[in-house]
C-alpha positions in Angstrom: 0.0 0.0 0.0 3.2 2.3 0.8 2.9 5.4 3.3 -0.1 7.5 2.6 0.9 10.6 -0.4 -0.5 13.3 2.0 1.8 12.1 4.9 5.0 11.2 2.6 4.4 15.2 1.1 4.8 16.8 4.6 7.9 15.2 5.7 9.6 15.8 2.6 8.6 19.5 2.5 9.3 19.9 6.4 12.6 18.6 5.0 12.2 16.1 8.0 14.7 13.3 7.7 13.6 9.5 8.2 13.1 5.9 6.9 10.6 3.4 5.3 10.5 0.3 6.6 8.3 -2.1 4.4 7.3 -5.6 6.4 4.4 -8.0 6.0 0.9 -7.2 6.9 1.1 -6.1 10.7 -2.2 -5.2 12.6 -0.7 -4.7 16.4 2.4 -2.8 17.9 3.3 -6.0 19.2 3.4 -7.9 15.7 5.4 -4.7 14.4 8.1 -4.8 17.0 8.2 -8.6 16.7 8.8 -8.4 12.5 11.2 -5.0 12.7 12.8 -6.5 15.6 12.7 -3.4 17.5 11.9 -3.0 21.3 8.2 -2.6 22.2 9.2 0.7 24.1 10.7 1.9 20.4 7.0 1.5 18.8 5.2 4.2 18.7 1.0 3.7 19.5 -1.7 5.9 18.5 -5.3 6.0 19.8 -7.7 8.7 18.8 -10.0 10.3 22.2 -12.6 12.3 22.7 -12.8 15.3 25.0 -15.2 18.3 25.2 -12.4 20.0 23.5 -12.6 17.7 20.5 -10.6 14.4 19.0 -7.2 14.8 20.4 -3.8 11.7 19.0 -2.6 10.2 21.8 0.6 8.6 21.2 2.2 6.3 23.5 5.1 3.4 23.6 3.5 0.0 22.7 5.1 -1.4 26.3 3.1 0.9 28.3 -0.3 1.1 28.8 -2.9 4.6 28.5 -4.3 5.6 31.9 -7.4 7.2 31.2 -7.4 9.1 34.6 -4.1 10.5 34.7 -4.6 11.6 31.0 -7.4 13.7 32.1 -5.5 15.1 34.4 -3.0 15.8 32.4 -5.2 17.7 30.0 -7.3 19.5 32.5 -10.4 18.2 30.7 -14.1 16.9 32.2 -15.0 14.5 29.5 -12.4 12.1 28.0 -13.1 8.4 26.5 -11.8 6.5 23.2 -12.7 7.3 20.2 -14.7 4.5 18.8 -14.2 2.7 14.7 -17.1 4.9 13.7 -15.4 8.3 14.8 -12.2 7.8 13.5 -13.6 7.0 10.0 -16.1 9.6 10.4 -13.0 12.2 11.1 -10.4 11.2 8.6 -12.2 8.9 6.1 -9.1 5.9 7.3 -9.7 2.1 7.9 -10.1 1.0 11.4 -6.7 0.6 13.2 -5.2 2.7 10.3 -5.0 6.0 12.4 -1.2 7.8 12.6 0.7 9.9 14.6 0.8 12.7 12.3 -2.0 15.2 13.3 -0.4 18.1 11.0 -1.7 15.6 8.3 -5.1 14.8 9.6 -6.9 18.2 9.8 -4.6 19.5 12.7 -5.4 17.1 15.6 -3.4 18.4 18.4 -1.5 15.4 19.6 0.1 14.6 23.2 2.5 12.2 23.5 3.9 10.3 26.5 7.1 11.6 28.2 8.5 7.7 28.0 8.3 8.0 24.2 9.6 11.4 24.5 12.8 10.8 26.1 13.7 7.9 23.0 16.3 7.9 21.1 14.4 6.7 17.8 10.9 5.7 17.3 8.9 3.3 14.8 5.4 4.8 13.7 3.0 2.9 11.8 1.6 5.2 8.8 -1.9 3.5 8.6 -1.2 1.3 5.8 -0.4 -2.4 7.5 2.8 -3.0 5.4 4.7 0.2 5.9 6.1 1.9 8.6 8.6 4.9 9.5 11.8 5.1 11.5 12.5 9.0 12.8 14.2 9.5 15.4 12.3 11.3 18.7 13.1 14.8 18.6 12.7 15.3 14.5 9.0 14.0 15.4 8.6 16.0 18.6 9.5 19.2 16.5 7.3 18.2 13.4 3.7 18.1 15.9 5.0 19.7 19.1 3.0 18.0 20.8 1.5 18.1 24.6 3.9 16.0 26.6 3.2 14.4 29.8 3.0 11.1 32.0 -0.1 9.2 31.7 0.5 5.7 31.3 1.5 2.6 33.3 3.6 -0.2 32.7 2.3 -2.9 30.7 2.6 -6.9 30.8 3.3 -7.1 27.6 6.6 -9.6 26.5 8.3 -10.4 23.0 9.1 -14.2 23.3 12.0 -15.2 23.7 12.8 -16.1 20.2 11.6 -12.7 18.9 13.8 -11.3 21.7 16.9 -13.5 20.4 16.4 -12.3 16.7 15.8 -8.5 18.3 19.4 -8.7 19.5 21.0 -10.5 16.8 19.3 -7.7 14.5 20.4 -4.9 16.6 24.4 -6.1 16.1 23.9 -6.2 12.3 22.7 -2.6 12.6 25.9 -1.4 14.2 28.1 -3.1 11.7 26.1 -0.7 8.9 27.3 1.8 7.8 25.6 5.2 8.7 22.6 6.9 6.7 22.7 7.3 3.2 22.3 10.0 0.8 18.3 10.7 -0.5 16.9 8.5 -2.8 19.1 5.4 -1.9 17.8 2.4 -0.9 19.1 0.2 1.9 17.6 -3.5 1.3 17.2 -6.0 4.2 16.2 -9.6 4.0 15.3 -12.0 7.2 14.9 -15.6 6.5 12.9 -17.4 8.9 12.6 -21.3 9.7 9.9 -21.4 8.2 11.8 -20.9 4.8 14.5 -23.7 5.7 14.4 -26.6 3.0 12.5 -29.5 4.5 10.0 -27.2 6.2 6.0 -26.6 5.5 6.4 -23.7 3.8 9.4 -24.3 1.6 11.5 -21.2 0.3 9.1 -18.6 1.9 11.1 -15.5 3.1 10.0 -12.9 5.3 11.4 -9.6 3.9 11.4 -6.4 5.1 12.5 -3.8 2.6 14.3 -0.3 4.5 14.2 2.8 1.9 16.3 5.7 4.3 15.9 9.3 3.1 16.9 12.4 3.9 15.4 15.2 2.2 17.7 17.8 0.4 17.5 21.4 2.0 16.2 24.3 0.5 
């Protein structure tokens, strides 16, 4: 599907610097960190809520999890619940569970991030597609939406098993051995073979491939 035009347009003319990670069909944070490899504390999550104010992003780490009552706190609002499927389609016209960080793009939703998330290094967001995501790192974001930052969430029970953990660190020390970002328009291929894809196995020569285009828009 790729990453929606209207999103792809304003990082490139906010000159905003970032990757495209394309994966198989993902539906969860936890399914995205588990096929990236990435740390569910690294993966950005997005719920849309309602407030007497309006629809306001919430963006939080996928290992925590939203506490309603110190996000209203937070805000300093009366009303506050989630958004429900018919809202969110209503609003932006997406697929439910295809809502985005990116509330420059969707009609100016003010958005309010979690410090946690804040204080990252680099951050995975799902654009809304299923089979494309983007790798920025925290404070390139922050400055694109500045966004409402506070605490409101709790820690989560949420695990990667061991194996996803295992192929999580093995992918983290082929990262380091890259070399460092490339120049726009370059494209930076990476391919993961699973068991699954051993000879001898159920589902002979499948690969799962996740494709990484890195860009960095040229100044004006």
């Amino acid at each position: 599907m790729g990453v929606p035009k209207q999103l792809q347009k304003h990082l490139d003319e906010s000159n905003a610097e970032y990757d495209v990670a394309e994966h198989r069909t993902v539906f969860t944070a936890y399914d995205l960190a588990q096929t990236l490899r990435r740390d569910l504390a690294d993966i950005a999550k997005t719920l849309l809520i309602k407030t007497e104010e309006g629809l306001k992003l919430v963006v939080v780490p996928a290992s925590k999890r939203l506490n309603l009552v110190k996000l209203k706190k937070a805000l300093g609002v009366k009303k506050l619940s989630i958004a429900s499927e018919k809202d969110m389609q209503k609003a932006y016209g997406v697929k439910p569970g295809a809502i985005h960080a990116f509330g420059s793009v969707l009609k100016g939703t003010p958005v309010v991030v979690d410090r946690a998330l804040a204080k990252a290094k680099e951050l995975v967001f799902p654009t809304g597609s299923f089979t494309d995501s983007l790798r920025m790192k925290a404070k390139i974001y922050l400055s694109l939406e500045n966004p409402v930052i506070a605490s409101f969430t709790d820690a989560a029970k949420l695990k990667l098993t061991a194996k996803s953990a295992a192929d999580r660190a093995k992918g983290k020390k082929k990262h380091k051995k890259g070399k460092g970002p490339r120049k726009a328009g370059t494209v930076s291929r990476k391919k993961s073979a699973s068991k699954s894809g051993k000879a001898g196995s159920g589902s002979a020569g499948k690969k799962s491939v996740t494709k990484v285009t890195k860009r960095k828009t040229r100044k004006r």
